[in-house]
C-alpha positions in Angstrom: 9.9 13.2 -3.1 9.6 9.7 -2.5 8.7 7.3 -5.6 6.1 5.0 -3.1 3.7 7.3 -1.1 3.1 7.8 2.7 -0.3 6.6 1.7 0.9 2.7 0.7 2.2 3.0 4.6 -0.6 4.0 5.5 -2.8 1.7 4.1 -0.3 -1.3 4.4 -0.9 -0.7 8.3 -4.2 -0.6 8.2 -4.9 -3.8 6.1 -2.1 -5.6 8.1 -5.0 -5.1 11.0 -7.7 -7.1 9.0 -5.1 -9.8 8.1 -6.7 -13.0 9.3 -7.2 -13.2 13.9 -6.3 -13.7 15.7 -3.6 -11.1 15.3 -5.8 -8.6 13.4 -10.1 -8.5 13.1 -12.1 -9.6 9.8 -13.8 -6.5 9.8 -13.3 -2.8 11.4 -14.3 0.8 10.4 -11.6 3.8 8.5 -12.6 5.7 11.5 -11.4 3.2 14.4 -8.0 2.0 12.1 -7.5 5.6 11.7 -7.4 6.6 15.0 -5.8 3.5 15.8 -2.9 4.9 14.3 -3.0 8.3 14.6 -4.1 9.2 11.4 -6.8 11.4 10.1 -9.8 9.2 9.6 -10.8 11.6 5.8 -7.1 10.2 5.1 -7.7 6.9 5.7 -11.4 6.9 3.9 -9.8 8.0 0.5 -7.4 5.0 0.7 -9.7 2.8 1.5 -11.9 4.2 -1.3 -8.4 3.4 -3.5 -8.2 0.2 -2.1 -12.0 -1.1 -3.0 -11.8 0.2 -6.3 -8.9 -2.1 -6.9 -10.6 -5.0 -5.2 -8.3 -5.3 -2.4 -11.2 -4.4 0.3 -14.5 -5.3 0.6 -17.2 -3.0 2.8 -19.3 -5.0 5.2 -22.6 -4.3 6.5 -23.9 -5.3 10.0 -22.8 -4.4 13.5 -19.2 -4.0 12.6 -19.3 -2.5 9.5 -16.3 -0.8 7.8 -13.8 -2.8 5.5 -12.6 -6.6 5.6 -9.8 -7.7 2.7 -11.9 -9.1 -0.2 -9.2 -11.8 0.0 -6.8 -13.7 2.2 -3.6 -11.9 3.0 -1.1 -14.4 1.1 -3.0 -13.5 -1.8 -2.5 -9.6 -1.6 1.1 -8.3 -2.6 2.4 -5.0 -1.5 2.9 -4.5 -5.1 -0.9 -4.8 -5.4 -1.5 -1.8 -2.3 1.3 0.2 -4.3 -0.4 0.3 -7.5 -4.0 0.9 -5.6 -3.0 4.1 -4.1 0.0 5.6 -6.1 -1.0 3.3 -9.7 1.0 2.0 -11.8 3.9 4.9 -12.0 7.0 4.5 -13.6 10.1 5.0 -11.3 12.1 7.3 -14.0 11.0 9.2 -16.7 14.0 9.6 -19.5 14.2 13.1 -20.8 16.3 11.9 -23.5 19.0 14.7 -22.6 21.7 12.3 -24.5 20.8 14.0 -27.9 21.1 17.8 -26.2 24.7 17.6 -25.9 26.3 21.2 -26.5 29.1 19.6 -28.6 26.2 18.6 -31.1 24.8 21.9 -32.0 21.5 21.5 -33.5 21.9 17.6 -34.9 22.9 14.8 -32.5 24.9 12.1 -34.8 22.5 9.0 -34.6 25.1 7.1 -32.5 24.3 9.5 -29.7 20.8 8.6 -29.7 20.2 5.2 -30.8 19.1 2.4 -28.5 17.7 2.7 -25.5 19.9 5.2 -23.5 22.1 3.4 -21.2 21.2 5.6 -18.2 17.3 4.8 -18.6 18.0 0.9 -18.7 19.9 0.8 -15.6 16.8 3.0 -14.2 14.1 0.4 -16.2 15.9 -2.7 -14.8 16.0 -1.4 -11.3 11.8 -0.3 -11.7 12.0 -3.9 -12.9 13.5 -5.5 -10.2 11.5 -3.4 -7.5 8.0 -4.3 -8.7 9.4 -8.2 -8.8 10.3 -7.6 -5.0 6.9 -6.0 -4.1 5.0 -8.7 -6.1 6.8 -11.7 -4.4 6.2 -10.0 -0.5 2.4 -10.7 0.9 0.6 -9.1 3.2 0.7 -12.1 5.5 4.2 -12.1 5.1 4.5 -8.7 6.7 2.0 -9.6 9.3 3.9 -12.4 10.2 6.9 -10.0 10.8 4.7 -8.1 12.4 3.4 -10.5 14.8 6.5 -11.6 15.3 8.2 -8.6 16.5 5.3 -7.6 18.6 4.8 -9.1 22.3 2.4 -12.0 22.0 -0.2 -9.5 24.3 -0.2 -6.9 21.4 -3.0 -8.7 18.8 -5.6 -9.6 21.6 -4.7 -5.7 22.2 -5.4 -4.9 19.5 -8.8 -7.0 18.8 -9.6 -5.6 22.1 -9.6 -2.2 20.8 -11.3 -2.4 18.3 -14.1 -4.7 19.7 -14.2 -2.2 22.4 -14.6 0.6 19.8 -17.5 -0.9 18.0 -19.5 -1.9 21.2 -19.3 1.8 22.2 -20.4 2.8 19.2 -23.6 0.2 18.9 -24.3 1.9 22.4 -24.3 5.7 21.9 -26.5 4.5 18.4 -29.1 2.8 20.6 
């Protein structure tokens, strides 16, 4: 089992399309970045119920409606999204197995167990190192990879899209 969820990709997607135009929109709904991506829209609501509660999303009223980021994208870190949907989990959990040795018996000697076990402080310093390496990547950083992977063409697609989606919806309302 993976330690960071299918639901931080998830959700990275989906906020990397309300990352400031004109690559992504301000605003859009679950239901249109869901099926955006191929994704079940009750999927995508419970992430982006994750994501408000942490105050990385804002809902937005009007003809849009939906979700915007409730702040610029160089001010969200992917360690931010992580900790939204999965919290604030610790890669390794030590079961202390150093003091069940079968050479003990009963009573580990105290130099068996004293310390920090060396196997858990390789595993701390690597959780350590990982959360400093989500903290110090943006989302506008990966939009910016993003964008420029993608043919020029492929954000005023995407905008398209979605503007497309909410006119149609605004009509079959009225």
């Amino acid at each position: 089992m993976p330690h960071i969820s299918t639901g931080v990709e998830y959700a990275l997607h989906c906020m990397l399309y309300l990352a400031e135009p004109p690559h992504g929109v301000r605003e859009a709904s679950v239901r249109d970045l869901a099926e955006l991506q191929g994704v079940p829209a009750e999927y995508v609501a419970k992430l982006f119920t994750k994501l408000h509660k942490a105050g990385l999303v804002v809902a937005t009223e009007g003809a849009r409606g939906g979700f915007a980021l409730a702040r610029p994208s160089q001010e969200i870190s992917v360690l931010d999204v992580v900790d939204a949907i999965d919290g604030d989990k610790a890669l390794f959990d030590c079961r202390e197995i150093r003091a069940r040795c079968a050479v003990f018996g009963e009573d580990a000697p105290p130099w068996a167990t004293s310390g920090v076990c060396a196997v858990h402080a390789v595993m701390k310093n690597a959780e350590k190192r990982m959360r400093e390496a989500l903290a110090a990547d943006r989302l506008s950083d990966l939009a910016g990879r993003m964008h420029a992977k993608a043919p020029r063409t492929f954000g005023p697609q995407v905008v398209k899209w979605l503007d497309e989606r909410t006119s149609q919806r605004r009509a079959s309302k009225s």
